[in-house]
N, C-alpha and C positions, 0 to 999 in steps of 0.2 A: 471634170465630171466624166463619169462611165456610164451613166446610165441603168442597165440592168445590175440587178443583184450579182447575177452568176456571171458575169463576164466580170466582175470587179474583184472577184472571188476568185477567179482563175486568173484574172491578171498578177493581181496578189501572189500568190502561190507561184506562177514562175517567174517573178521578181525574185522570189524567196531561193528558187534556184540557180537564180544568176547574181545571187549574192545581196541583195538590196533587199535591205527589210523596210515592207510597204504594206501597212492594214486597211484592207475594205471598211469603207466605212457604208453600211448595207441599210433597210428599214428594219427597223422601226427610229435606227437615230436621222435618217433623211427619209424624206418623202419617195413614196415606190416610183421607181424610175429614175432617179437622182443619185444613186451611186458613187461612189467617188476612192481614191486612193489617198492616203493620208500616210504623207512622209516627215521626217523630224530631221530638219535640216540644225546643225550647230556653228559656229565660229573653230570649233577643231577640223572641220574639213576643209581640205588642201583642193585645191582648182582639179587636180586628179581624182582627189573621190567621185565632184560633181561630177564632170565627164564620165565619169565610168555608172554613175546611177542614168544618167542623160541616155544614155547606151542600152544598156538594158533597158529604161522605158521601154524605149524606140523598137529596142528587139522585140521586144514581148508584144509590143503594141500592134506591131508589123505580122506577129504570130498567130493572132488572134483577132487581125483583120478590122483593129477600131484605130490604126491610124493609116 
């Protein structure tokens, strides 16, 4: 969970520039304040895809001061 709307929003967005597609999931589908990132993991990703989304989390996360 994110939390705000707009930090989950922005998180989102530079996930999207370090390559990892991640949708906010904002209000009205969760409760305001409740936020969150919604990723779509499959059986086709290789131990290097994970790690490389794991990465960018952390980057973005690290960027934006909510990890």
């Amino acid at each position: 969970m994110v939390g705000e709307s707009e930090v989950a929003k922005r998180l989102s967005s530079r996930l999207f520039e370090l390559g990892v597609f991640a949708l906010p999931i904002v209000y009205p589908m969760v409760a305001q304040g409740k936020a969150r990132i919604r990723t779509i993991m499959n059986a086709a990703l290789d131990p290097e895809d994970v790690e490389f989304a794991a990465d960018a989390f952390e980057k973005a996360g690290h960027e934006l001061g909510i990890v």
